[in-house]
MARVEX-498978 format. One line per 4 residues: number of its first residue (from 1); their letters; for each residue x, z, y of C-alpha. Coordinates in steps of 0.5 Angstrom, whole numbers. Layout:
<pafis>
NUM> A> X Z Y | ...
</pafis>
This chain:
<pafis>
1> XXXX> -23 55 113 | -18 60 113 | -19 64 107 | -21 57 103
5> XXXX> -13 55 104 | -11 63 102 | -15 61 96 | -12 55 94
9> XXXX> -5 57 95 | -7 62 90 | -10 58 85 | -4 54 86
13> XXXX> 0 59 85 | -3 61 78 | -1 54 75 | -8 51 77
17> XXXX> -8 44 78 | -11 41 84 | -17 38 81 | -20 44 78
21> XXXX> -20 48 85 | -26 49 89 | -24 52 95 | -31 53 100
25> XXXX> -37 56 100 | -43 51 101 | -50 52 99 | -54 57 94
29> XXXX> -51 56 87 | -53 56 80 | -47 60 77 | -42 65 79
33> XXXX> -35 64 76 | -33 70 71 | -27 66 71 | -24 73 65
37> XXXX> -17 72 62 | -14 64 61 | -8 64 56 | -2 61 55
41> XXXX> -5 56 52 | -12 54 55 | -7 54 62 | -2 48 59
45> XXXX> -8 44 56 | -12 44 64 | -5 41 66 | -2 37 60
49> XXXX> -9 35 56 | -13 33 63 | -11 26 63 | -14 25 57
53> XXXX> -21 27 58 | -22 30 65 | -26 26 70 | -25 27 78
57> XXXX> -29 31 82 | -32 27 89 | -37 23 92 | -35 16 87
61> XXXX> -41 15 83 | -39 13 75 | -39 7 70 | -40 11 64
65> XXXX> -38 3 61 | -31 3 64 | -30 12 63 | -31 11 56
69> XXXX> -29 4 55 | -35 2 52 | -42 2 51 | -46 7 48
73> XXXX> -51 12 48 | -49 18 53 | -51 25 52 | -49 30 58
77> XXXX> -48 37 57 | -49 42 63 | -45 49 62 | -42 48 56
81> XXXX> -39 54 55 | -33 55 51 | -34 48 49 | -34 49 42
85> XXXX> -42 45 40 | -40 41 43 | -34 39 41 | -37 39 35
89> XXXX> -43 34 36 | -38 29 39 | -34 30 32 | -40 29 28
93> XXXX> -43 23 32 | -38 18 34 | -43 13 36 | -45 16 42
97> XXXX> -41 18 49 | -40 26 51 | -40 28 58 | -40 35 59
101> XXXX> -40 39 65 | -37 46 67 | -34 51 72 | -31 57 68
105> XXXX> -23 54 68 | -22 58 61 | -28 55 58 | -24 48 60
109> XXXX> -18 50 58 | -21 52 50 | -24 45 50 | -19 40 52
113> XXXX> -15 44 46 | -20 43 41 | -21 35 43 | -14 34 42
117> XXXX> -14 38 36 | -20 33 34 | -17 28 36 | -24 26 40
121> XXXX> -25 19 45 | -32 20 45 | -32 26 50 | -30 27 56
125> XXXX> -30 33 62 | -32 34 70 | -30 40 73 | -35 41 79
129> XXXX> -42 44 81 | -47 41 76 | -52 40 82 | -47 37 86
133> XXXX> -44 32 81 | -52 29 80 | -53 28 86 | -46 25 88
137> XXXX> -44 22 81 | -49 21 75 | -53 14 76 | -61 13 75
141> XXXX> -63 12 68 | -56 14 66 | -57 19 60 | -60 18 54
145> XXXX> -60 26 53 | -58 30 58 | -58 38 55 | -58 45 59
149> XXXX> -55 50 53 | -57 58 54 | -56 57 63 | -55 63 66
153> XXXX> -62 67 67 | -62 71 74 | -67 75 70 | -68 79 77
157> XXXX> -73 76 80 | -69 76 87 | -65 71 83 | -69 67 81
161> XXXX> -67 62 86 | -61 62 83 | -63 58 77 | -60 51 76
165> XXXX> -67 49 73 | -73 50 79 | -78 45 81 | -74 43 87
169> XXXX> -69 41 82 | -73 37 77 | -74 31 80 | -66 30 81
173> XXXX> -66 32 73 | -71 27 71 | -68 22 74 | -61 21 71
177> XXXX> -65 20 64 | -67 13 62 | -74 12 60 | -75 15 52
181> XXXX> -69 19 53 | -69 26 52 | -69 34 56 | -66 38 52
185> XXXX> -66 46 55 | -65 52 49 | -65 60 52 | -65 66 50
189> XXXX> -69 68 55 | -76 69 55 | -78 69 62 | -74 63 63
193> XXXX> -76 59 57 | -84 61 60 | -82 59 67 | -78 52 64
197> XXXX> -84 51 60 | -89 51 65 | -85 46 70 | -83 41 64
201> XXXX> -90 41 62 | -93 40 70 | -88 34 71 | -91 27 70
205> XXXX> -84 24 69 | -84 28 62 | -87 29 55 | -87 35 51
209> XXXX> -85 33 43 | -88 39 41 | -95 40 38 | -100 44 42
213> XXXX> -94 43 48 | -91 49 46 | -84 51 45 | -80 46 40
217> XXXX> -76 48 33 | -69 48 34 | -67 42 31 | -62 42 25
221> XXXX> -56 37 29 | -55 43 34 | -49 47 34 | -50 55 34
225> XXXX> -47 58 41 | -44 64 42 | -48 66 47 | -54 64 42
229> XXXX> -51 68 36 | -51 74 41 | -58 73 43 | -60 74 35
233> XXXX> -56 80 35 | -59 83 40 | -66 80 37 | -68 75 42
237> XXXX> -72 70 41 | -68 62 42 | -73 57 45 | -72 51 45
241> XXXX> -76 46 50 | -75 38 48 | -79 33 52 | -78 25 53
245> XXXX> -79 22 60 | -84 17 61 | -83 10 61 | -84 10 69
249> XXXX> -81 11 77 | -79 17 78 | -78 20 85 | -76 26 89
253> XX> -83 24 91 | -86 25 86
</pafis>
């Protein structure tokens, strides 16, 4: 474990906090941390803006009434990105309780500036590997929307266990919904989208919004991404994939 405290002394070094290293390698993981260039700006808001709207990484599983302070419907975010969508739902929809998760500090950073700037008390942040924080953190029957937003394809097929949306992963996905809540999945992917699709409508958790179970039309509310810009300029096709689970158990069984 030597080389893991090289790293964290070095991220520390950076002006890191403590809460936002990860310092081991554990299993295959769904990302990579493309980390780029962090501003002056993105660097103060990890340290003097985390208090505000950052949640601790770890094995204590969460009370969304006590985290937000009261009881509301909760939406969780998967890969927000530079965090500017979902910024941008938390401010259109007061009424509901935002939980985003993301690995990419400078991405972090960007949207503790704009919750600050917005002055949001609905939104809050987890620094942590997506897979691990639903195992370990995230309650059953939980969220009232869990949403996957342009994922990281690993187009290479050698890759393909790379990707955070897999059939050994969607029992655990489910589960964290409440019944009649929703799956929201959105890539610019094609190969992906089919794959997702066909797993989504093979789960018996699941139902598929769409007519003829097909892919679902981009829903208005939904912020455009820059990832999702990009893929229109490059002629992607954007597939969105809505389902609502079933009123029913759902296992790691099943």
């Amino acid at each position: 474990m030597r080389w893991a405290n090289t790293l964290n002394s070095a991220l520390q070094n950076r002006g890191i906090p403590d809460h936002l290293n990860t310092g081991a390698l554990r299993r295959i993981r769904s990302f990579v941390r493309r980390e780029g260039r962090m501003t002056g700006a993105q660097r103060r808001a990890l340290t003097e803006c985390w208090e505000s709207f950052g949640v601790e990484a770890g094995a204590v599983l969460l009370e969304p009434e006590i985290l937000f302070g009261r009881h509301a419907p909760l939406v969780l975010e998967i890969g927000f990105g530079d965090g500017e969508s979902l910024a941008a739902m938390a401010a259109a929809h007061p009424e509901w309780d935002y939980l985003g998760i993301e690995v990419h500090r400078p991405g972090i950073g960007h949207l503790l500036l704009r919750a600050t700037e917005l002055q949001l008390t609905n939104l809050r942040i987890l620094c942590a590997d997506a897979v691990e924080a639903l195992e370990r953190q995230l309650p059953d029957e939980c969220l009232d929307r869990m949403q996957i937003f342009f994922p990281d394809p690993w187009p290479k097929a050698r890759h393909h266990k790379r990707r955070l949306v897999q059939a050994q992963r969607i029992a655990l996905l489910v589960r964290k919904i409440k019944p009649h809540g929703q799956l929201h999945v959105a890539t610019d992917c094609e190969d992906y989208a089919g794959a997702m699709l066909d797993l989504f409508n093979a789960t018996p958790g699941l139902v598929n919004t769409a007519d003829g179970g097909g892919f679902a039309p981009r829903p208005a509310w939904r912020p455009l991404t820059k990832f999702e810009q990009r893929g229109q300029r490059l002629g992607h096709a954007i597939r969105d994939l809505v389902f609502i689970r079933r009123n029913q158990a759902f296992s790691l069984a099943e």
